[in-house]
C-alpha atoms as an extended CHARMM CRD file, in Angstrom:
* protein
*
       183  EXT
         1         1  UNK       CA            -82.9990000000      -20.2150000000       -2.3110000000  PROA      1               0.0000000000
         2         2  UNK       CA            -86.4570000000      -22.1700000000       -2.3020000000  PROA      2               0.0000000000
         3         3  UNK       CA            -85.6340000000      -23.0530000000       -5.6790000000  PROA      3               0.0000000000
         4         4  UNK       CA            -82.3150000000      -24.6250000000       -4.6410000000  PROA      4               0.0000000000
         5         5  UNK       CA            -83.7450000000      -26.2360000000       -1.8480000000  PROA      5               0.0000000000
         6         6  UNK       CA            -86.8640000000      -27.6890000000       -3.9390000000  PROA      6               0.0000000000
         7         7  UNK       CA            -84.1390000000      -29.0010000000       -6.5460000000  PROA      7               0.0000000000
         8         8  UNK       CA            -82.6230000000      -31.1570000000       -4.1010000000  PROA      8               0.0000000000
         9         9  UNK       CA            -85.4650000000      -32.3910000000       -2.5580000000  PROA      9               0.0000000000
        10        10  UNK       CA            -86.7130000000      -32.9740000000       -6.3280000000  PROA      10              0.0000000000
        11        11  UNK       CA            -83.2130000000      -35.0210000000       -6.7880000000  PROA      11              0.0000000000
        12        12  UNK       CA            -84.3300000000      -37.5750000000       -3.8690000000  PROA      12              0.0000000000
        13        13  UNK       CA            -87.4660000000      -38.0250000000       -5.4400000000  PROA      13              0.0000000000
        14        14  UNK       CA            -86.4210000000      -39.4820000000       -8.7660000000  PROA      14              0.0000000000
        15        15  UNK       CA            -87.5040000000      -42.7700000000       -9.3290000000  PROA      15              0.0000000000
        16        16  UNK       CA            -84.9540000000      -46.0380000000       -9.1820000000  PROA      16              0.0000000000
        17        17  UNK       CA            -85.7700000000      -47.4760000000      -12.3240000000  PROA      17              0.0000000000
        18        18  UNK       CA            -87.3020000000      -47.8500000000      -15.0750000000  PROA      18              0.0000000000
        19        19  UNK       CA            -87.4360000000      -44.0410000000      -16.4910000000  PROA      19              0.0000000000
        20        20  UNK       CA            -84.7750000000      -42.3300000000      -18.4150000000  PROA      20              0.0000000000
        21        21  UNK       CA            -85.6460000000      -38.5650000000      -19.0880000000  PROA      21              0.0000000000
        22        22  UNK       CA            -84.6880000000      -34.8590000000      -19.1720000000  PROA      22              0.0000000000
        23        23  UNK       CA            -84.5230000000      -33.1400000000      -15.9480000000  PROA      23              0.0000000000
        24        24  UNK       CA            -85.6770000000      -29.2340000000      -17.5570000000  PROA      24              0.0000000000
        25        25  UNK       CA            -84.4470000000      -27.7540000000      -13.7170000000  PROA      25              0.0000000000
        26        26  UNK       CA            -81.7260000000      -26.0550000000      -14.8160000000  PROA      26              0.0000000000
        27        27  UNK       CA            -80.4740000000      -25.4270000000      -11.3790000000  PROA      27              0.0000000000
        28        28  UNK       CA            -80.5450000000      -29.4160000000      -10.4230000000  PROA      28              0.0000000000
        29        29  UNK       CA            -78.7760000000      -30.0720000000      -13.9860000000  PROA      29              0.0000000000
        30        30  UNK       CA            -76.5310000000      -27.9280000000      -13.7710000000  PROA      30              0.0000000000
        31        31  UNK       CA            -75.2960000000      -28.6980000000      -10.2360000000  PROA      31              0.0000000000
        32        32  UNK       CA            -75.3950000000      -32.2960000000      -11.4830000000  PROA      32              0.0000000000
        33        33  UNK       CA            -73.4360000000      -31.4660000000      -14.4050000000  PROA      33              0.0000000000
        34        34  UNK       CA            -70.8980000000      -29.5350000000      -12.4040000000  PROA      34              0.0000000000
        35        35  UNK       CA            -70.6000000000      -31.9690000000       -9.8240000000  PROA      35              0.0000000000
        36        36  UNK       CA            -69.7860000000      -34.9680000000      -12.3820000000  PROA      36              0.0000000000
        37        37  UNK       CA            -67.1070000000      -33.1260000000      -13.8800000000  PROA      37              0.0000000000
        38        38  UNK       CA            -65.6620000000      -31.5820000000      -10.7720000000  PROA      38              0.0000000000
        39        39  UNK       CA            -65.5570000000      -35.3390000000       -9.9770000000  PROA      39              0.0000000000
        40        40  UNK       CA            -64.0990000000      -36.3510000000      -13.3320000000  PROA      40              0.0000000000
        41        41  UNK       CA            -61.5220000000      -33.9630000000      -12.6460000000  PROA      41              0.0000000000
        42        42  UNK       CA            -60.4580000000      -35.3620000000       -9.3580000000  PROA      42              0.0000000000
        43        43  UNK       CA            -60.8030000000      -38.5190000000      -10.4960000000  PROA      43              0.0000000000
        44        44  UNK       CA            -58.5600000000      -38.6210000000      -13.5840000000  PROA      44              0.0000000000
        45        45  UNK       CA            -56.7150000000      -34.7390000000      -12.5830000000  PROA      45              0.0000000000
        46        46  UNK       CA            -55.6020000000      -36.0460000000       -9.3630000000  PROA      46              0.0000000000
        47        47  UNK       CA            -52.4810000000      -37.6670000000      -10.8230000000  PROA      47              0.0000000000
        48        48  UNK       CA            -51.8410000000      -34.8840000000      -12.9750000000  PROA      48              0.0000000000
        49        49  UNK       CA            -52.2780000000      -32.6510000000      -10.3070000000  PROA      49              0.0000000000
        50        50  UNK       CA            -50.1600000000      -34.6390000000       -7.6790000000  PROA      50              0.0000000000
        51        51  UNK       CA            -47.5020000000      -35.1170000000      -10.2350000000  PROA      51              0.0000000000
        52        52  UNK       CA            -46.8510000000      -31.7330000000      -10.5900000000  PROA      52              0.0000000000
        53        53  UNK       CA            -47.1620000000      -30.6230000000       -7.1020000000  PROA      53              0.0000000000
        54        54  UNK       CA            -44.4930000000      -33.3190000000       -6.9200000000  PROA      54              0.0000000000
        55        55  UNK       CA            -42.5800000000      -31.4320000000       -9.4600000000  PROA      55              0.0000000000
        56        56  UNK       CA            -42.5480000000      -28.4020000000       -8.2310000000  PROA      56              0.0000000000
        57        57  UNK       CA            -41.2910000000      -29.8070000000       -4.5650000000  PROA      57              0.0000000000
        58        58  UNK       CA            -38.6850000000      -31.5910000000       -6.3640000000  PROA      58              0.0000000000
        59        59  UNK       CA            -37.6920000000      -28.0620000000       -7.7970000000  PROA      59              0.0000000000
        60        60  UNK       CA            -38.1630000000      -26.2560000000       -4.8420000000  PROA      60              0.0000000000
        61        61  UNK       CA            -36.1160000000      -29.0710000000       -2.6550000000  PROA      61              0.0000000000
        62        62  UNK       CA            -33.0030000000      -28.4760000000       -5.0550000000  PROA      62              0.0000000000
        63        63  UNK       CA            -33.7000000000      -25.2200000000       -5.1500000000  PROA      63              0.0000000000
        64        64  UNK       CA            -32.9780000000      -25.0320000000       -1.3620000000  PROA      64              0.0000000000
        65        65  UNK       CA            -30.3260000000      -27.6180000000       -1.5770000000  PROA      65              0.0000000000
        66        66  UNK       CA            -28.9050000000      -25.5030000000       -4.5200000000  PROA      66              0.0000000000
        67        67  UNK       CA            -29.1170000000      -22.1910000000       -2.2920000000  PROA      67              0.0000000000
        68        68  UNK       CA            -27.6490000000      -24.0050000000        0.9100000000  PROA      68              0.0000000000
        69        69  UNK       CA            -24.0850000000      -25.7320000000       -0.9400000000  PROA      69              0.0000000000
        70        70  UNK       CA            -23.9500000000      -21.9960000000       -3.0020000000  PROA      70              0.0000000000
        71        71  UNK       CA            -24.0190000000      -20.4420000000        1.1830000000  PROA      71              0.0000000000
        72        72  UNK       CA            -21.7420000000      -22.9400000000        2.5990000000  PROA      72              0.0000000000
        73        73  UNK       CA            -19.8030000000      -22.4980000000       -0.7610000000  PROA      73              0.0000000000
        74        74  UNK       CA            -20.1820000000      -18.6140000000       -0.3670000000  PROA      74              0.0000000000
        75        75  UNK       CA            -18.9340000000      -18.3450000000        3.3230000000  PROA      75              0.0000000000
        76        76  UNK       CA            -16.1020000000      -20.8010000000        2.8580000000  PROA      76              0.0000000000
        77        77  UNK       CA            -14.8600000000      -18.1770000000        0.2670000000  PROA      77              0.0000000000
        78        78  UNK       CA            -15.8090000000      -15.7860000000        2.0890000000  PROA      78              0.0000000000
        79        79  UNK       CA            -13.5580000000      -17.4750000000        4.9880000000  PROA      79              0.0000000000
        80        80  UNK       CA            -10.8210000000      -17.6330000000        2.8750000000  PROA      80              0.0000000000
        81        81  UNK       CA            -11.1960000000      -14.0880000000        1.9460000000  PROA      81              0.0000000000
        82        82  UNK       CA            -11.1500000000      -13.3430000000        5.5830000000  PROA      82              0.0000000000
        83        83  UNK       CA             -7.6240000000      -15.2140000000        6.5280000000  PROA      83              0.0000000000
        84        84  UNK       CA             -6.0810000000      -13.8260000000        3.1200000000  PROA      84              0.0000000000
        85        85  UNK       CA             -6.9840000000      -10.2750000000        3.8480000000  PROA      85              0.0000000000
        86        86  UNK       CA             -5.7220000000      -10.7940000000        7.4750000000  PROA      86              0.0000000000
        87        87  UNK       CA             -2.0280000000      -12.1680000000        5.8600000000  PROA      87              0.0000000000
        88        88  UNK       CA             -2.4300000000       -8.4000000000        3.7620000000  PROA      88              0.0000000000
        89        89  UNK       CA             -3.0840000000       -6.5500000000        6.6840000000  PROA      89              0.0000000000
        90        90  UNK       CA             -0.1760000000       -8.3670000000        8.4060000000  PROA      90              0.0000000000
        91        91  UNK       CA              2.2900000000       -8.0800000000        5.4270000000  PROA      91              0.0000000000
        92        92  UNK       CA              1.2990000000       -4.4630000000        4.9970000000  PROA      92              0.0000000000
        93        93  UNK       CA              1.9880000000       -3.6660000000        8.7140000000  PROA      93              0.0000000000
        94        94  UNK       CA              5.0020000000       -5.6310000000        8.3310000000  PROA      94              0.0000000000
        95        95  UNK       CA              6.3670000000       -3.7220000000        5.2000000000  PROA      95              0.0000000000
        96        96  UNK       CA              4.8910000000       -0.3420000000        6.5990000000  PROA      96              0.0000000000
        97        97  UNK       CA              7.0770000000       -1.0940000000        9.8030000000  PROA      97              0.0000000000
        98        98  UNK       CA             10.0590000000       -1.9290000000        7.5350000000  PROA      98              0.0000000000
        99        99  UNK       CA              9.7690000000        0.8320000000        5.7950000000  PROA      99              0.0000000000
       100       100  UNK       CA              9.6520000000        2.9160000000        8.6380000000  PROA      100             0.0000000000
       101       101  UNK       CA             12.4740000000        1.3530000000        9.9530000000  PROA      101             0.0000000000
       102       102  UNK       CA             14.5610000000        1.4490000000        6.4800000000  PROA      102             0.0000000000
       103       103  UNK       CA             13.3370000000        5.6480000000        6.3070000000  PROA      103             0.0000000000
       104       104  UNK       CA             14.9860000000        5.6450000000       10.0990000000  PROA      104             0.0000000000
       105       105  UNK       CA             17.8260000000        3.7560000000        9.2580000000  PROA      105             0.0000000000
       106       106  UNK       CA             18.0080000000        5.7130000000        5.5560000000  PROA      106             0.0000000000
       107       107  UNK       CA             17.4840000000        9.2060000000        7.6260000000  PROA      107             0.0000000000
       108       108  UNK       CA             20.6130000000        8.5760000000       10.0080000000  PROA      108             0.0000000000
       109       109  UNK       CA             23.2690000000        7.4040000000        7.3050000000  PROA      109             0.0000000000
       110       110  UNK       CA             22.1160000000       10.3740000000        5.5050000000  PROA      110             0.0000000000
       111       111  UNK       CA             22.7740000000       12.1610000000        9.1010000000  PROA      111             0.0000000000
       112       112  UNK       CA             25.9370000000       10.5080000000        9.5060000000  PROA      112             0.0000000000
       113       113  UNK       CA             27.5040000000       11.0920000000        5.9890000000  PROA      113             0.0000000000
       114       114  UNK       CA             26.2020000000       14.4570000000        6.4320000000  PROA      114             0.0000000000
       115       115  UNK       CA             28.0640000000       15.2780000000        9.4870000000  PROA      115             0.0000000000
       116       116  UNK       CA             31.5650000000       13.4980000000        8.0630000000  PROA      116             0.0000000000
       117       117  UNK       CA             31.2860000000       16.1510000000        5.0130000000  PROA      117             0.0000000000
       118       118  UNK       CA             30.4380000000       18.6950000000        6.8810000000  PROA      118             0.0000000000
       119       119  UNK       CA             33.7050000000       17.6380000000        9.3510000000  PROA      119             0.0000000000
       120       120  UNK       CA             35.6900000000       16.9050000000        6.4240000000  PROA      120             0.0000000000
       121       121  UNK       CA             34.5080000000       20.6180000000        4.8250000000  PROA      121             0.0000000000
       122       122  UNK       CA             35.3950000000       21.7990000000        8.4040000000  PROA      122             0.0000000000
       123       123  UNK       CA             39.0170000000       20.7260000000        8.2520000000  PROA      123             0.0000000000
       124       124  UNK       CA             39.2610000000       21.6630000000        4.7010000000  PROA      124             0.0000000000
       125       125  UNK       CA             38.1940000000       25.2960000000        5.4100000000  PROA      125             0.0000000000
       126       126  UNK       CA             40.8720000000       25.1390000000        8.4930000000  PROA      126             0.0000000000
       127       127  UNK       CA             43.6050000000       23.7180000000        6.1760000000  PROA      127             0.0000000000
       128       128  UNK       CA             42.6080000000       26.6890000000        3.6020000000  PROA      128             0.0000000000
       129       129  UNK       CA             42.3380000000       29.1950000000        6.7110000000  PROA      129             0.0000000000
       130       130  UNK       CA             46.0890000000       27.8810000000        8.0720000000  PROA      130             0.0000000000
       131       131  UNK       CA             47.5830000000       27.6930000000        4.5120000000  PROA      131             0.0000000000
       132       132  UNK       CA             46.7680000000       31.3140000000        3.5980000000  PROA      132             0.0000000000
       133       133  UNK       CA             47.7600000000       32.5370000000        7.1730000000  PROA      133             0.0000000000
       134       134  UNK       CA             51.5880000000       31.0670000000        6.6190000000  PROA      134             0.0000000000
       135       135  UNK       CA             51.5820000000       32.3320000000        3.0810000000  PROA      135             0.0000000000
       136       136  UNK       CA             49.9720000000       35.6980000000        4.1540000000  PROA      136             0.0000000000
       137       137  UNK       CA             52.8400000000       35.5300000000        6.4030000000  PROA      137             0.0000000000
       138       138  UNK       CA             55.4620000000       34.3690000000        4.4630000000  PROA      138             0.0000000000
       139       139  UNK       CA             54.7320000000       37.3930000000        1.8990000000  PROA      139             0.0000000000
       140       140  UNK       CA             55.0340000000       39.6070000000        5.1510000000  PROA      140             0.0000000000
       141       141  UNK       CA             57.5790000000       38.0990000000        6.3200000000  PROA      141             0.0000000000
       142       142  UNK       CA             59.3000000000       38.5200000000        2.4560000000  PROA      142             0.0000000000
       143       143  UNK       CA             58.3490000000       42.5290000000        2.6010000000  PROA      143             0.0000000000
       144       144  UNK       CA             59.6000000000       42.7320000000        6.3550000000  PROA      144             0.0000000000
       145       145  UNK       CA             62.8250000000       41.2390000000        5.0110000000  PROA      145             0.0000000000
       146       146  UNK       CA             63.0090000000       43.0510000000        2.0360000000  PROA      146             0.0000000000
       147       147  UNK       CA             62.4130000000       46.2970000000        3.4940000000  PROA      147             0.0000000000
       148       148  UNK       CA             64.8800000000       45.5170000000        6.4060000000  PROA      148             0.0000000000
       149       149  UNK       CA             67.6830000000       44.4650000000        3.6480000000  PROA      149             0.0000000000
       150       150  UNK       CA             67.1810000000       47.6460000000        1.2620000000  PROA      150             0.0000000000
       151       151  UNK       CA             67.8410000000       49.3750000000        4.6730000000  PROA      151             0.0000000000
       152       152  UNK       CA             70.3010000000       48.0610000000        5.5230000000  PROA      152             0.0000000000
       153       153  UNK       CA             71.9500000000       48.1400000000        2.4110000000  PROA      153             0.0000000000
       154       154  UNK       CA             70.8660000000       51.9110000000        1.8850000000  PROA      154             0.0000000000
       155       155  UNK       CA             72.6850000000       52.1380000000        5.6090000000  PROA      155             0.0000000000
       156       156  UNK       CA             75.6170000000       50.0790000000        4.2000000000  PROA      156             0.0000000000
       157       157  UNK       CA             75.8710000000       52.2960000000        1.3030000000  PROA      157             0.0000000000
       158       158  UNK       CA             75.5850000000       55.1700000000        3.1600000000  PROA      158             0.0000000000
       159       159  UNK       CA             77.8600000000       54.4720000000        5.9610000000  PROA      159             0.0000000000
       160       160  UNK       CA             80.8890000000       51.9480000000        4.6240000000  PROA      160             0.0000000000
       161       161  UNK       CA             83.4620000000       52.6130000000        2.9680000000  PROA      161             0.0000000000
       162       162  UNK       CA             85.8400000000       50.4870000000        1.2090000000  PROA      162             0.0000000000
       163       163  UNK       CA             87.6730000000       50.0030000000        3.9210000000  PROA      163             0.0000000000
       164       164  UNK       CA             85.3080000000       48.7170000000        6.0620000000  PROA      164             0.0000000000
       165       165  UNK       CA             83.5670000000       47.1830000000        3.1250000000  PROA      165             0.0000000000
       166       166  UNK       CA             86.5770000000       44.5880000000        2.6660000000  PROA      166             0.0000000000
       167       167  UNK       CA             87.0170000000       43.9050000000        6.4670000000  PROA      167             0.0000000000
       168       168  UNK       CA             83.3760000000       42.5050000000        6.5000000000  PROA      168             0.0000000000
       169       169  UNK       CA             83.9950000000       40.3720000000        3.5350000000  PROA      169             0.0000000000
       170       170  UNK       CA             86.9180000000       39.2910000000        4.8080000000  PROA      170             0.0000000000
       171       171  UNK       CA             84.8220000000       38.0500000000        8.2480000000  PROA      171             0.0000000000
       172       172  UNK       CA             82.1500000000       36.5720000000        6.5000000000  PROA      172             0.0000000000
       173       173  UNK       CA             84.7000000000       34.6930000000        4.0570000000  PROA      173             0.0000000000
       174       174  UNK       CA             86.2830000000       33.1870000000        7.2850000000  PROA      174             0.0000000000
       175       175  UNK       CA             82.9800000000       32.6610000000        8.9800000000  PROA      175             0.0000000000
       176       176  UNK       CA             81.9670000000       30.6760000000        5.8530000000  PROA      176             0.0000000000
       177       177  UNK       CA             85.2520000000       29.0030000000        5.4580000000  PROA      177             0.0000000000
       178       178  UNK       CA             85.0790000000       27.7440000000        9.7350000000  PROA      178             0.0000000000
       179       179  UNK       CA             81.6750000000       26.1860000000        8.6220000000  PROA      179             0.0000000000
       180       180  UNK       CA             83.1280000000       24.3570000000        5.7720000000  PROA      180             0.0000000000
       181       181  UNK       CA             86.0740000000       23.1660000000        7.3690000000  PROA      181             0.0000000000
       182       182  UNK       CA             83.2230000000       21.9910000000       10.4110000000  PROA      182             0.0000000000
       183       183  UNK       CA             81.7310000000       19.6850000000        8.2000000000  PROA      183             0.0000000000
């Protein structure tokens, strides 16, 4: 450090004029040397150097700028996203609700047309039920009167006699001539 020290006080020593020679202190030199071009450099670099600092705000500035117009350009879509997704939600309630309503709607005509066929089946099955009672009875009815005539006739056989045979012929012959002559 003495040497440092001595260097500078061996710098305000120099004489004004008159001398020009080598300074062998490398230490003075060198600081001498270092501060001339550190000077040099701020001197002519300072431009430079300010210019691109300038630069590089310039960049950074837009950058920002840039960054801002893509946000406000970001929410606005992202706004628009918003409202559009709320007219979804609404249009999908909306046709959910519909739907609903058309399954409801759907689910009683189905109910409805249901119940007519199974009315119309109904009255069917009692038509069928009342149509095969009569003939059911008409075929009785046939084999009641069927029996009851061969029995009669068997009795007829068994009991007339030509005689008597004629004399009902004879009454049923008027009976059927009164009805004609009626008409």
């Amino acid at each position: 450090m003495k040497n440092v020290t001595h260097s500078f006080v061996f710098l305000a020593h120099w004489p004004f004029a008159g001398s020009f020679g080598l300074n062998t202190d490398i230490l003075a030199t060198n600081l001498i040397n270092l501060t001339v071009v550190v000077g040099v450099l701020i001197f002519f670099g300072k431009g430079v150097l300010k210019d691109l600092l300038d630069n590089r705000k310039q960049r950074i500035l837009s950058t920002i700028r840039n960054s801002e117009e893509l946000r406000r350009g970001t929410l606005e879509q992202l706004e628009k996203a918003r409202i559009r997704l709320q007219k979804v939600e609404l249009e999908a309630d909306e046709y959910r609700m519909n739907g609903y309503s058309e399954i409801e709607r759907e689910k009683a005509n189905l109910i409805n047309a249901t119940s007519i066929s199974l009315e119309q089946l109904e009255k069917s099955k009692n038509e069928t039920l009342y149509f095969e009672k009569q003939r059911a009875m008409n075929q009785v009815r046939q084999r009641v009167f069927q029996q009851a005539v061969q029995g009669a006739l068997g009795t007829l056989n068994s009991c007339l006699n030509t005689e008597l045979h004629f004399r009902t012929i004879r009454a049923n012959i008027g009976i059927l001539g009164a009805i004609e002559w009626n008409r």
